[in-house]
Backbone of each chain as ProteinMPNN parsed JSONL, in Angstrom:
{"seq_chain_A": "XXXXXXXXXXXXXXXXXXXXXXXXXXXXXXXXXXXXXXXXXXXXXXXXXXXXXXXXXXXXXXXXXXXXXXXXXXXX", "coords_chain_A": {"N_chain_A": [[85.337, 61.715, 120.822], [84.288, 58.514, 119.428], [81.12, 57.262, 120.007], [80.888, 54.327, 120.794], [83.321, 53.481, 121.838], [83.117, 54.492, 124.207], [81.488, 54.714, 127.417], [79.603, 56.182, 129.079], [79.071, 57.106, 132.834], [77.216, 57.337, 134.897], [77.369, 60.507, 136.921], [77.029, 60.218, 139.975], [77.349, 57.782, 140.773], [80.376, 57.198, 140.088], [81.159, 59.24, 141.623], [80.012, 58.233, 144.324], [81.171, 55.552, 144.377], [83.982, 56.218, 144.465], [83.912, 57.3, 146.673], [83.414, 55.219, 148.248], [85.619, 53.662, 147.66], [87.926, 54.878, 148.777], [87.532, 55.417, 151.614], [87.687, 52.676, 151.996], [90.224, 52.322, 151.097], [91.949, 54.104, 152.815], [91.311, 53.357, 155.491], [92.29, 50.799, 155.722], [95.372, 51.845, 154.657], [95.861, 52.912, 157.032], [95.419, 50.919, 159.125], [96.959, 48.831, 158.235], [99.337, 50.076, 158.598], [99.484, 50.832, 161.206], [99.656, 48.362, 162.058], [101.824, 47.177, 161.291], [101.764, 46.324, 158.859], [102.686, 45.47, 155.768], [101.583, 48.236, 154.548], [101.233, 49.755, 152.423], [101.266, 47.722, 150.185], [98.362, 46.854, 151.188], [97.127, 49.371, 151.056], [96.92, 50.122, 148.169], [95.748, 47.815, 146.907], [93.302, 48.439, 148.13], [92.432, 50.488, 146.772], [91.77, 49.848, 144.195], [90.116, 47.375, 144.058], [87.155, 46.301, 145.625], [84.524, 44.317, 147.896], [86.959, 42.931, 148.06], [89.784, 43.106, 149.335], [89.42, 44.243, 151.917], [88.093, 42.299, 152.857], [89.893, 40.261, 153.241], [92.094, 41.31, 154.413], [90.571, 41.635, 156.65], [90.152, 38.948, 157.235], [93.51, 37.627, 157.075], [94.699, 39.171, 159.243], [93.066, 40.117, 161.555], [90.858, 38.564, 162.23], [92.307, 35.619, 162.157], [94.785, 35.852, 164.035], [93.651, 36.866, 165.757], [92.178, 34.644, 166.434], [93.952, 32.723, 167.129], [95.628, 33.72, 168.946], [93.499, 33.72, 170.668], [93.508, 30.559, 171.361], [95.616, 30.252, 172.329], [95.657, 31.811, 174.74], [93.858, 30.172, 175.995], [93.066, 26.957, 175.615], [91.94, 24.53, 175.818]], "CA_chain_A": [[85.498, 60.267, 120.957], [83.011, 57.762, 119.065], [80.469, 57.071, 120.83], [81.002, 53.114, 120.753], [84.313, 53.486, 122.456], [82.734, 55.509, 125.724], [80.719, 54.256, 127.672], [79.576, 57.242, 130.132], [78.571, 56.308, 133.85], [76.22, 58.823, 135.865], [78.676, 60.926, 137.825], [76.79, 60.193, 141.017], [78.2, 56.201, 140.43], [81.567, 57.388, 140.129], [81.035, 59.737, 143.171], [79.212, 56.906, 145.119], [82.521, 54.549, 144.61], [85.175, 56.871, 144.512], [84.232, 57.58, 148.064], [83.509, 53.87, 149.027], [87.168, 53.111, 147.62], [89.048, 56.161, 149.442], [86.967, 54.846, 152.88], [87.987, 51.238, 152.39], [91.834, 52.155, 151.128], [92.245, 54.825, 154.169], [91.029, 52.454, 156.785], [93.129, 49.343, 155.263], [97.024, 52.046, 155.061], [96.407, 53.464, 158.276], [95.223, 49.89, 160.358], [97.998, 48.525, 158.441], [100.523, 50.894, 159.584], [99.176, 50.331, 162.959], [99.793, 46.599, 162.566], [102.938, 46.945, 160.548], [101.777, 44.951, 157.894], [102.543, 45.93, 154.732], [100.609, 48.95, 154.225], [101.177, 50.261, 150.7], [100.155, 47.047, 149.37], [96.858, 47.028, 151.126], [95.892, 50.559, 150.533], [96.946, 50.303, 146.992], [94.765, 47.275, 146.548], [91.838, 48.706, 148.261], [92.102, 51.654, 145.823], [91.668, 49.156, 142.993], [88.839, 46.833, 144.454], [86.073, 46.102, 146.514], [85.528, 44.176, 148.934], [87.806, 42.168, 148.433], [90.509, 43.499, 149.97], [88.694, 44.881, 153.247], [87.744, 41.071, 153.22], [91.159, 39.447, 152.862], [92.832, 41.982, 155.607], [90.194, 41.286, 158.307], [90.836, 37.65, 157.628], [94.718, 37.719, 157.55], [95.372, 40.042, 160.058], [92.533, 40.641, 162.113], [90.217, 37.082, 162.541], [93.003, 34.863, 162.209], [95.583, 36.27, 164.757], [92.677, 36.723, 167.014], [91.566, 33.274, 167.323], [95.157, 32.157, 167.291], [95.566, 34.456, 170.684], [92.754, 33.64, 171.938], [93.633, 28.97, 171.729], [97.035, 29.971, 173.119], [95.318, 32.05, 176.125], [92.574, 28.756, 176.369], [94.068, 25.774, 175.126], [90.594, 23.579, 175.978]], "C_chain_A": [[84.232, 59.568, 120.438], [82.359, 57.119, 120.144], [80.637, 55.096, 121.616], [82.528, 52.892, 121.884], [83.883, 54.159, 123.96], [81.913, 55.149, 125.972], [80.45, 55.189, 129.298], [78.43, 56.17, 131.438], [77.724, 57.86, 134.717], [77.465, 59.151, 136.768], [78.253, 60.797, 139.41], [77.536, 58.271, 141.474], [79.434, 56.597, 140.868], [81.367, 58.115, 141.373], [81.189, 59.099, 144.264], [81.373, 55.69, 145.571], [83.858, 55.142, 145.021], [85.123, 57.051, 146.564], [84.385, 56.19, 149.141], [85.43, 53.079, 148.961], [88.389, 53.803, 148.402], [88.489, 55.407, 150.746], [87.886, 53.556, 153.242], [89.863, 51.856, 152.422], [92.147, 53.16, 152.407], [92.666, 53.884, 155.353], [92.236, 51.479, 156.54], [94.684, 50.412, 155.843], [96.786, 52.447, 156.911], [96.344, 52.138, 159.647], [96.605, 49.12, 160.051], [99.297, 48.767, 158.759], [100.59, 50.813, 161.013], [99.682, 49.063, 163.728], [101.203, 46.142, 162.127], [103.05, 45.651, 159.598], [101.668, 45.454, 156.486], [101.325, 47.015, 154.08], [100.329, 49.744, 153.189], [100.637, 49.251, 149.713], [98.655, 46.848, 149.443], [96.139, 48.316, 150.853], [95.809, 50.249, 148.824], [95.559, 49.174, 146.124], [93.019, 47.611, 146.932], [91.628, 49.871, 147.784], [91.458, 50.967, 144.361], [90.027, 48.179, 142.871], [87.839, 46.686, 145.409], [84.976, 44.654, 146.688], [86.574, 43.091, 149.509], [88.939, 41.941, 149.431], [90.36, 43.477, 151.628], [88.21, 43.013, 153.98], [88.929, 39.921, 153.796], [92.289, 39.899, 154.232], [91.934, 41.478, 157.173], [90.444, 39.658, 158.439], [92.032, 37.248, 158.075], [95.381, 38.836, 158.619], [94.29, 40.852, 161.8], [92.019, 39.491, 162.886], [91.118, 36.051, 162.991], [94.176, 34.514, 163.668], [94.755, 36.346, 165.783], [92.718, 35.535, 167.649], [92.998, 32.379, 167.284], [95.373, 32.323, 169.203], [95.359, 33.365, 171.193], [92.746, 31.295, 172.117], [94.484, 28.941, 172.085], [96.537, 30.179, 174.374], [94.825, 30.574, 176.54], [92.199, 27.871, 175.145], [92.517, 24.647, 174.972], [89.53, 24.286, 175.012]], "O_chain_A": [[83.15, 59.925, 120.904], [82.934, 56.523, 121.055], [80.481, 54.833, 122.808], [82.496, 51.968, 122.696], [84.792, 54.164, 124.79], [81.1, 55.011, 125.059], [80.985, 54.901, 130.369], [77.624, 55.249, 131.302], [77.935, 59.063, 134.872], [78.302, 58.368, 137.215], [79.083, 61.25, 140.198], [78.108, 57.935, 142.511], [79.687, 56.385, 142.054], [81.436, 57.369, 142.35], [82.118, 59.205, 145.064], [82.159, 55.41, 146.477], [84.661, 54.607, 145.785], [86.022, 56.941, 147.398], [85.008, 56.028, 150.19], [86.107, 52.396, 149.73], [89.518, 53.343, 148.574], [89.279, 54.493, 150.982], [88.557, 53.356, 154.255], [90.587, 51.839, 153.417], [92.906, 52.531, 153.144], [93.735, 53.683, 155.929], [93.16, 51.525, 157.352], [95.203, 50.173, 156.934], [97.603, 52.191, 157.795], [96.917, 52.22, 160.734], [97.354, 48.759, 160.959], [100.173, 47.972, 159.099], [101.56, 50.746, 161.767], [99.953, 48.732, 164.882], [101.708, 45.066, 162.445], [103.765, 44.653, 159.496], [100.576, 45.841, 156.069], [100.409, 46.684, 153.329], [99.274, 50.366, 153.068], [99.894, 49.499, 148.764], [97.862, 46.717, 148.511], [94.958, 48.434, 150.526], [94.712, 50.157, 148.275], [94.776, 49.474, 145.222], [91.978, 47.262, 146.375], [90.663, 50.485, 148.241], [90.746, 51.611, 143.591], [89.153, 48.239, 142.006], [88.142, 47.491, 146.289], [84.67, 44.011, 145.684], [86.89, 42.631, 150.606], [89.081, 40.958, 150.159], [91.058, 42.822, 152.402], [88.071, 42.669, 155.154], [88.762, 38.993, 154.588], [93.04, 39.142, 154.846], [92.366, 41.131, 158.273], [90.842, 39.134, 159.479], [92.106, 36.637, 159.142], [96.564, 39.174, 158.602], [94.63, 41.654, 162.671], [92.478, 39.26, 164.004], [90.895, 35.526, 164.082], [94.381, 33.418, 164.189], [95.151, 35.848, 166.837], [93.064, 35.25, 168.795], [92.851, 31.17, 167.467], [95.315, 31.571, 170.176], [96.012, 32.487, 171.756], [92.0, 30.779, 172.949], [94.847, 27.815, 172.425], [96.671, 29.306, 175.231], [95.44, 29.921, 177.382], [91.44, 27.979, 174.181], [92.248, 24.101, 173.902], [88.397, 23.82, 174.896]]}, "seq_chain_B": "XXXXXXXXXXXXXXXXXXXXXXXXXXXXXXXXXXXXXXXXXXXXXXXXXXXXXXXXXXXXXXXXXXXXXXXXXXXXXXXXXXXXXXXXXXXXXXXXXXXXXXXXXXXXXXXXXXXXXXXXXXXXXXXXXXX", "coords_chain_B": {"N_chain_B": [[150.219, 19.658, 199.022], [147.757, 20.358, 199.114], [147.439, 20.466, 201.896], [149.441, 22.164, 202.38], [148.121, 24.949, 201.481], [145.836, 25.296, 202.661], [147.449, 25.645, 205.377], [148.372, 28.164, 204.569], [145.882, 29.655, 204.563], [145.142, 29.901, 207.006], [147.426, 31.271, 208.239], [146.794, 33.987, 206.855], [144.505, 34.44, 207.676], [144.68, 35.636, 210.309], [145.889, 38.053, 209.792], [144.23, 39.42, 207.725], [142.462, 40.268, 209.467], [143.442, 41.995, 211.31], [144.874, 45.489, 210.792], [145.597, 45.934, 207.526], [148.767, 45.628, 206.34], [150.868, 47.744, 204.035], [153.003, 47.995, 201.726], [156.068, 49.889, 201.015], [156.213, 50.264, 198.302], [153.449, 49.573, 197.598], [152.127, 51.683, 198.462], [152.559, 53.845, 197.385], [151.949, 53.354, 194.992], [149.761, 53.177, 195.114], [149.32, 56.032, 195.667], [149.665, 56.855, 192.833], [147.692, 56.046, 191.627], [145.595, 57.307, 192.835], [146.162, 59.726, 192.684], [145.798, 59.691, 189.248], [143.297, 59.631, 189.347], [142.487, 61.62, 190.409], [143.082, 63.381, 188.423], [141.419, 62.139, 186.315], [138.88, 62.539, 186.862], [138.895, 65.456, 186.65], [139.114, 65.783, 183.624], [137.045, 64.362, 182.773], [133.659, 65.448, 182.324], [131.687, 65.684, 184.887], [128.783, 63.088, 185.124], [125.579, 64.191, 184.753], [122.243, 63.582, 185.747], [119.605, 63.71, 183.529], [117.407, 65.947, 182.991], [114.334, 66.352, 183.842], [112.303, 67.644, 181.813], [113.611, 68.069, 180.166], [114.124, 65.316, 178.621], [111.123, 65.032, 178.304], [110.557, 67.059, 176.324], [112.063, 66.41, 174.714], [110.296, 63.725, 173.545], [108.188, 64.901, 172.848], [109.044, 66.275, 171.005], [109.807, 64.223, 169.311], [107.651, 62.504, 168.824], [105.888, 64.557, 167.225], [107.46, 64.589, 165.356], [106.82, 61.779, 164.226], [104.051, 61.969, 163.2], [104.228, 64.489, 161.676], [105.447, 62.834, 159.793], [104.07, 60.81, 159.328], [101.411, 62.382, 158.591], [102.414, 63.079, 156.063], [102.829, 60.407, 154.353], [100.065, 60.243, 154.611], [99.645, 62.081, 152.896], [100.969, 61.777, 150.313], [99.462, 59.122, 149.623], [96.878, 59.901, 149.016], [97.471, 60.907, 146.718], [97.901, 59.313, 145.024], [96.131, 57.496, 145.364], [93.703, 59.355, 144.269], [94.869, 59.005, 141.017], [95.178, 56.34, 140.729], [91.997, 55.868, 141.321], [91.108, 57.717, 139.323], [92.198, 56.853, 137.101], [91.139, 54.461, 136.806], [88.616, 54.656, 136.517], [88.692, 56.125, 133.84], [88.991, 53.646, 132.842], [86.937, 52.068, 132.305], [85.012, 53.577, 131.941], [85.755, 53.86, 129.048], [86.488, 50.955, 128.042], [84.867, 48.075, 128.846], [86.18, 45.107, 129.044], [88.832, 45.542, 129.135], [88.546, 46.543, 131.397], [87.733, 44.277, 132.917], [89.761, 42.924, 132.65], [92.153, 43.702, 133.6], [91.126, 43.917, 136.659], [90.802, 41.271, 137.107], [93.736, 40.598, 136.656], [94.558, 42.342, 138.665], [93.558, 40.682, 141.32], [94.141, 38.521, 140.894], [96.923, 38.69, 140.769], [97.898, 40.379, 143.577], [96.501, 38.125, 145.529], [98.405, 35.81, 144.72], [100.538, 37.227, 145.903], [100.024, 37.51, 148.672], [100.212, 34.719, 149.14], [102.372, 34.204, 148.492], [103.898, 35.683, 150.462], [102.784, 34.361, 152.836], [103.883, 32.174, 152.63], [106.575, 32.328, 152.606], [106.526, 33.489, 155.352], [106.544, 31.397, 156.824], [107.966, 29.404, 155.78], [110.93, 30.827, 157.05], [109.761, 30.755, 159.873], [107.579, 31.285, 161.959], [107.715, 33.835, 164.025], [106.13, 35.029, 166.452], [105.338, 34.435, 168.585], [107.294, 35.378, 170.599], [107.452, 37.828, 170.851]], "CA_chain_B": [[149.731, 20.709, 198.372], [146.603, 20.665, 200.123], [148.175, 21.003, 203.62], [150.179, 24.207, 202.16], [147.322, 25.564, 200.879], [145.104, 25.632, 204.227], [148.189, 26.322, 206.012], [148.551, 29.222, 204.035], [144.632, 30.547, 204.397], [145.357, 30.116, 208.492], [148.208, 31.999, 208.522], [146.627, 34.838, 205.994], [143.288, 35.019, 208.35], [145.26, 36.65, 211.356], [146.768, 39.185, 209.288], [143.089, 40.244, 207.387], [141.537, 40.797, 210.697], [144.041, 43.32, 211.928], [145.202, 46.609, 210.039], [146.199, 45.467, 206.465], [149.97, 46.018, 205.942], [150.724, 48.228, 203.163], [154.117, 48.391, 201.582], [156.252, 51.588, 200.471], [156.066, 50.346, 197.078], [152.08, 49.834, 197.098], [151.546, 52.6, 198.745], [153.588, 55.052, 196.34], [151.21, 52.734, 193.824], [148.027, 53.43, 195.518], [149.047, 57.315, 195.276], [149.907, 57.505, 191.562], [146.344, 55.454, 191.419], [144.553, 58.405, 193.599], [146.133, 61.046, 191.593], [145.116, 59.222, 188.037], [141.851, 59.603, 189.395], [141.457, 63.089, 190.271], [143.176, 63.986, 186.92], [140.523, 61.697, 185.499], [137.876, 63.648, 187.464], [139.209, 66.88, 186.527], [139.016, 66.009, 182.801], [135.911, 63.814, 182.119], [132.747, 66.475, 183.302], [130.372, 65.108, 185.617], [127.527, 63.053, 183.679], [124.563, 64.25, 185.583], [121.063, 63.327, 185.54], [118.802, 64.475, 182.74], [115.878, 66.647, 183.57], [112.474, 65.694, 183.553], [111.896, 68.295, 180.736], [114.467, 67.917, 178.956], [112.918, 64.147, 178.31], [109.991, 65.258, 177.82], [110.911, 67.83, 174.987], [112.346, 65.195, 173.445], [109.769, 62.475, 173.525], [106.999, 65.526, 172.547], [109.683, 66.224, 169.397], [109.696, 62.851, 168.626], [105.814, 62.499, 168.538], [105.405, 65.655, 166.248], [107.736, 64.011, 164.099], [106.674, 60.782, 163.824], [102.996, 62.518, 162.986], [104.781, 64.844, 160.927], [105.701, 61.717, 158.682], [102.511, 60.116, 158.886], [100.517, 63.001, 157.94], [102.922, 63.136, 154.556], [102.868, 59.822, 153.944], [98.994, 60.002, 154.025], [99.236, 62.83, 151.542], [101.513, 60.836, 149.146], [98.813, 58.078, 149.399], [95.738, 60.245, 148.865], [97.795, 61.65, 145.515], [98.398, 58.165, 144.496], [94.472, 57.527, 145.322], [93.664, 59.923, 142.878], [95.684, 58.879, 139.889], [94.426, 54.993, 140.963], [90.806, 55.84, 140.82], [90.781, 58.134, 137.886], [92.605, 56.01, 135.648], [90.073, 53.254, 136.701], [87.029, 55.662, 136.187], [88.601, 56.449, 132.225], [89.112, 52.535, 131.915], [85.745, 51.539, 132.796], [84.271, 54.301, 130.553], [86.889, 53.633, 127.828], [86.793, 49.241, 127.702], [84.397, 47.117, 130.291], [86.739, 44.398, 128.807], [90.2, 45.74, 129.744], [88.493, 46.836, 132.531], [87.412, 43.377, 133.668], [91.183, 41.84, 132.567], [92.865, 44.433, 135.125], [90.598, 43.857, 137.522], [91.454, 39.897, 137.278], [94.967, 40.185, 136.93], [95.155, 42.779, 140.14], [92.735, 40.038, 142.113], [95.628, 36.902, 141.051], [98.433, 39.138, 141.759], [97.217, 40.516, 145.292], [96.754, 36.599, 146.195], [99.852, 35.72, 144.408], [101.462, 37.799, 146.867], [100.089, 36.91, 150.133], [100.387, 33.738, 149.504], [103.942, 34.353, 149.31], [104.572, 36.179, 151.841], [102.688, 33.134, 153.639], [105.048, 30.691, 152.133], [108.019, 32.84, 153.042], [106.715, 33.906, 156.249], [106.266, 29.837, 157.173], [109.728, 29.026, 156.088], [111.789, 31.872, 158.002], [109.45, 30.236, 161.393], [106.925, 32.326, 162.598], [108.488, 33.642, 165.952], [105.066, 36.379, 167.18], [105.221, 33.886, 170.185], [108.055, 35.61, 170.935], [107.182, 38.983, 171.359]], "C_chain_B": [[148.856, 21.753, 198.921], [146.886, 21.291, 201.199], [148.428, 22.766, 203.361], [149.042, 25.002, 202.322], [146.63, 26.641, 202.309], [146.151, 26.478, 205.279], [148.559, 28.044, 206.119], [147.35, 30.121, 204.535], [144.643, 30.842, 205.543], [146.002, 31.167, 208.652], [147.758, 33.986, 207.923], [145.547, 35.367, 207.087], [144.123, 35.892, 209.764], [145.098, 38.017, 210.958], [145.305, 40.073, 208.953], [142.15, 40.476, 208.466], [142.382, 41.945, 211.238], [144.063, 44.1, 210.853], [146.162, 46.016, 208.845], [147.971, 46.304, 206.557], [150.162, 46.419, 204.68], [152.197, 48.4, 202.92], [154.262, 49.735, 200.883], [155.928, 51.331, 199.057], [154.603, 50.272, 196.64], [151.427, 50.984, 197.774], [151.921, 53.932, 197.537], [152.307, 54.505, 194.875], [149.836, 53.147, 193.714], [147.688, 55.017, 195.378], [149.098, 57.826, 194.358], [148.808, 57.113, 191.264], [145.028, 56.744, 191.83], [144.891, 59.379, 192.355], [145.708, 61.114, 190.382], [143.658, 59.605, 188.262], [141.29, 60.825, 189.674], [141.982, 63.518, 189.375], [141.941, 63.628, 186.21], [139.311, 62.429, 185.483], [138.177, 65.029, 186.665], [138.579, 66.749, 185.011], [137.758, 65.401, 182.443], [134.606, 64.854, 182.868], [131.818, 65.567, 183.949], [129.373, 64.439, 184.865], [126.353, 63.101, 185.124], [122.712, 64.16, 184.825], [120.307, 64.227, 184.574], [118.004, 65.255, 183.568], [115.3, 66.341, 182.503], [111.919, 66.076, 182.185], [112.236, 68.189, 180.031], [113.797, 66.651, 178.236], [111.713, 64.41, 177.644], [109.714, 65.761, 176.609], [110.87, 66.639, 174.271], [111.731, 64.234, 173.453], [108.425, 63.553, 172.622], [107.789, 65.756, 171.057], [109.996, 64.83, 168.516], [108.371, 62.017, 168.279], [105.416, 63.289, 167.63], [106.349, 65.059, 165.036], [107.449, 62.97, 163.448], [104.974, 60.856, 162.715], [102.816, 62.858, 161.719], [105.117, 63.862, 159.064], [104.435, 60.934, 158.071], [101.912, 60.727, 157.998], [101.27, 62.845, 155.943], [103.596, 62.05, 153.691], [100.826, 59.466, 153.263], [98.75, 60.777, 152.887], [99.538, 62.065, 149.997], [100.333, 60.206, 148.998], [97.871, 58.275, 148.714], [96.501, 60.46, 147.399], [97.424, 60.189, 144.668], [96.769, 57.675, 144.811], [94.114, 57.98, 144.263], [93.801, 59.514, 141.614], [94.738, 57.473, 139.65], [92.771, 55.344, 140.036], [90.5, 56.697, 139.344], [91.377, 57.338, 136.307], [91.935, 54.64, 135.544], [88.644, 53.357, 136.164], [87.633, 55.689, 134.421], [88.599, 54.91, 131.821], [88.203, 51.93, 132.153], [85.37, 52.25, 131.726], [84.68, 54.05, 129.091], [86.114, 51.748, 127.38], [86.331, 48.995, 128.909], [85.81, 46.018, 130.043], [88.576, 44.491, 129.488], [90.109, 46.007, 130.821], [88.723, 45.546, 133.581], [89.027, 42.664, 134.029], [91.835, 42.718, 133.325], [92.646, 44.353, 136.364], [90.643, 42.095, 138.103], [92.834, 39.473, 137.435], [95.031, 40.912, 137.962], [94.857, 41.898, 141.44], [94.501, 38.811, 142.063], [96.932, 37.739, 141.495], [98.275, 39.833, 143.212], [97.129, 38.836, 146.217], [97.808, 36.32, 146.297], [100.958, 36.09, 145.686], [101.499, 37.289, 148.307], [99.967, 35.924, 150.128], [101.715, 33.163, 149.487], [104.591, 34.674, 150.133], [104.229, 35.115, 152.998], [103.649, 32.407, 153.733], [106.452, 30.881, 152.699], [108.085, 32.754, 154.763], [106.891, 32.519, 157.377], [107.763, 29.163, 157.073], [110.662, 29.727, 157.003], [111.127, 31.66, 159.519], [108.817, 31.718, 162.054], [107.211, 32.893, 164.391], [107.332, 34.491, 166.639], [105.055, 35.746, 168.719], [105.898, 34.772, 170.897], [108.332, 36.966, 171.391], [107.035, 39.28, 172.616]], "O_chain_B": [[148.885, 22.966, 199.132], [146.643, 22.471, 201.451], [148.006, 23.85, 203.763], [148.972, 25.745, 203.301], [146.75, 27.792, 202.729], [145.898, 27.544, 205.84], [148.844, 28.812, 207.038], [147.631, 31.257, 204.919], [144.241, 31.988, 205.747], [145.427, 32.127, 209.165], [148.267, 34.984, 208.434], [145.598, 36.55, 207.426], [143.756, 37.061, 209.88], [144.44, 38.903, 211.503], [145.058, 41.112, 209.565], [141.025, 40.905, 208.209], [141.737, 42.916, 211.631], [143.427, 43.719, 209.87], [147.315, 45.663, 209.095], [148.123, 47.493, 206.838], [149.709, 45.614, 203.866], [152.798, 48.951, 203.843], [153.407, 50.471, 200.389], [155.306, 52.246, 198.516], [154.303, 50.749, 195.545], [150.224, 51.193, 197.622], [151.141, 54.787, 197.118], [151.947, 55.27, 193.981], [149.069, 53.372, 192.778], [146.573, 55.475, 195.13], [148.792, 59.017, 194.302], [148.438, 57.821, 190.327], [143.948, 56.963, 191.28], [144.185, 59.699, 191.399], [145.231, 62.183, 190.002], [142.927, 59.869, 187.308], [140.147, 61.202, 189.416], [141.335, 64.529, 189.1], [141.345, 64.484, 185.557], [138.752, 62.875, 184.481], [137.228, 65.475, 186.019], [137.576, 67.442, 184.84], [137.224, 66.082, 181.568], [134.703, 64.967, 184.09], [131.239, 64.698, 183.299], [128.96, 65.065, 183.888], [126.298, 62.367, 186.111], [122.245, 64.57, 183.763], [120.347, 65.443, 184.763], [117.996, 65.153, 184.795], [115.399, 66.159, 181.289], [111.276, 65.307, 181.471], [111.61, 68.141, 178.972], [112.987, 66.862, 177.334], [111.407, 63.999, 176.525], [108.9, 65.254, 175.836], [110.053, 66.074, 173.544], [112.526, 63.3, 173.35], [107.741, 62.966, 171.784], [107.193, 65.44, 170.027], [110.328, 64.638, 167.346], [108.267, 61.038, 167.54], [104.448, 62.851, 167.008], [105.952, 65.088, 163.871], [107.668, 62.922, 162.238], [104.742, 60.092, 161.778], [102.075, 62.382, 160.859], [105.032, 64.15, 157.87], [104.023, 60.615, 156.956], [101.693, 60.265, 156.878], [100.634, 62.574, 154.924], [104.424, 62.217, 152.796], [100.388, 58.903, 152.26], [97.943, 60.466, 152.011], [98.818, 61.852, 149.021], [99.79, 60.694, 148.007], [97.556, 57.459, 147.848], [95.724, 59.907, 146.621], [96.648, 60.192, 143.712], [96.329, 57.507, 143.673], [94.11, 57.282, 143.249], [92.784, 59.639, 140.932], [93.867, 57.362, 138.788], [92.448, 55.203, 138.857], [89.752, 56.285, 138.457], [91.092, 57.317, 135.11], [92.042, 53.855, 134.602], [87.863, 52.567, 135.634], [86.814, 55.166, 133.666], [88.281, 54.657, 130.659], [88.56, 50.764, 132.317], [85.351, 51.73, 130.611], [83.901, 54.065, 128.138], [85.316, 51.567, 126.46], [86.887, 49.381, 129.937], [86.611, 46.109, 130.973], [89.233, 43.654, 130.106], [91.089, 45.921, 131.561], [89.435, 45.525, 134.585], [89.425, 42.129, 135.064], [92.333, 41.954, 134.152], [93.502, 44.585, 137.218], [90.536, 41.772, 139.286], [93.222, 38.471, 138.035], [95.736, 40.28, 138.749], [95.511, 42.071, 142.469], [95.422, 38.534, 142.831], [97.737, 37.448, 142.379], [99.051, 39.25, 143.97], [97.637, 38.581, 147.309], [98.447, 36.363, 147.348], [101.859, 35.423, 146.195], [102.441, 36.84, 148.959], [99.489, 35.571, 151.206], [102.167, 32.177, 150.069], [105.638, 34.199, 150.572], [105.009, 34.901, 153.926], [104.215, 32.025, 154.757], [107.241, 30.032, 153.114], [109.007, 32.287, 155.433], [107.295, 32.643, 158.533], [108.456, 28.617, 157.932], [111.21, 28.984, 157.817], [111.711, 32.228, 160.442], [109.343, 32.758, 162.451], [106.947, 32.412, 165.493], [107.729, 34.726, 167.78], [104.831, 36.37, 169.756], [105.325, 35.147, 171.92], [109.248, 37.257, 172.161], [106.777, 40.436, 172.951]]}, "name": "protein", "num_of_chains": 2, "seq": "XXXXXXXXXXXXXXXXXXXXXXXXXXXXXXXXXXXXXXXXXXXXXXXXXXXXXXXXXXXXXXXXXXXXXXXXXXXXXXXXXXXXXXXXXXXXXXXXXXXXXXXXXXXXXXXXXXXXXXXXXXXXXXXXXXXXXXXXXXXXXXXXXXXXXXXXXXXXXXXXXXXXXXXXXXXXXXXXXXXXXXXXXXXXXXXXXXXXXXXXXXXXXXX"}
């Protein structure tokens, strides 16, 4: 392959991420299986990016629903 | 009407305080009724109480399966991991450029989505109260 077309990355990089992206997408199918919230789309996306995802789930499904709860429990 | 009526419930209360009167014809009625019933007996078997274990089996085989599924849905996932990241690892090394435009269109379509499923989930009336 010409060199201009490849653009090699230290394999400790790829290592490094590969494991940060398996971590994040794990955590994301199995909490969303837990929560029954579509959990093939969030692993699949947290195979793809970072952290977006991991960002987007604790908002919609984690933060949100919380502090929903918790102004129904205590209304004042 | 009225009058009858009462007249009627007077005359009826005597009778249900002593020994009900039973005619030949409801009695002959009341015994083809008994006998229906121990035929019925005879043929339907007893439904008797589970055991404890038995339950149990089946709540411990219904846990190993549900597990069972899990575990080989996480395998699927991890395969499908794989494929994901390595074909992201050759298109990074390959094209920053195609890299970046995949990495923008998966960001708008990931929104895209949950902000449909918002939109949807807002029209159809969020019922979680209701749980």
């Amino acid at each position: 392959m010409p060199s201009e077309y490849y653009h090699p990355i230290p394999w400790w990089v790829v290592v490094l991420i590969a494991i940060i992206m398996m971590m994040q997408s794990f955590w994301l199918f199995t909490d969303a299986r837990r929560r029954e919230k579509n959990r093939w789309f969030w692993g699949i996306w947290g195979l793809i990016q970072f952290p977006m995802p991991i960002l987007f789930y604790s908002l919609f499904h984690i933060y949100l629903p919380h502090r929903k709860s918790k102004s129904k429990r205590d209304p004042s | 009407m009225r009058k009858n009526k009462s007249d009627l419930n007077q005359q009826s209360l005597p009778n249900s305080s002593s020994e009900p009167h039973v005619s030949q014809e409801d009695q002959e009625l009341i015994d083809q009724l008994m006998l229906s019933f121990q035929q019925m007996d005879q043929v339907i078997p007893h439904s008797t109480a589970p055991h404890v274990g038995h339950l149990e089996q089946l709540i411990t085989e219904q846990k190993l399966a549900v597990r069972r599924r899990n575990q080989l849905e996480l395998l699927c996932f991890f395969l499908v991991a794989l494929v994901l990241i390595g074909g992201n690892t050759l298109l990074v090394m390959t094209s920053w450029t195609a890299f970046g435009i995949f990495q923008g269109v998966t960001l708008m379509a990931a929104l895209g989505f949950l902000f449909g499923s918002y939109v949807r989930r807002k029209k159809k009336g969020d019922v979680r109260h209701a749980k």
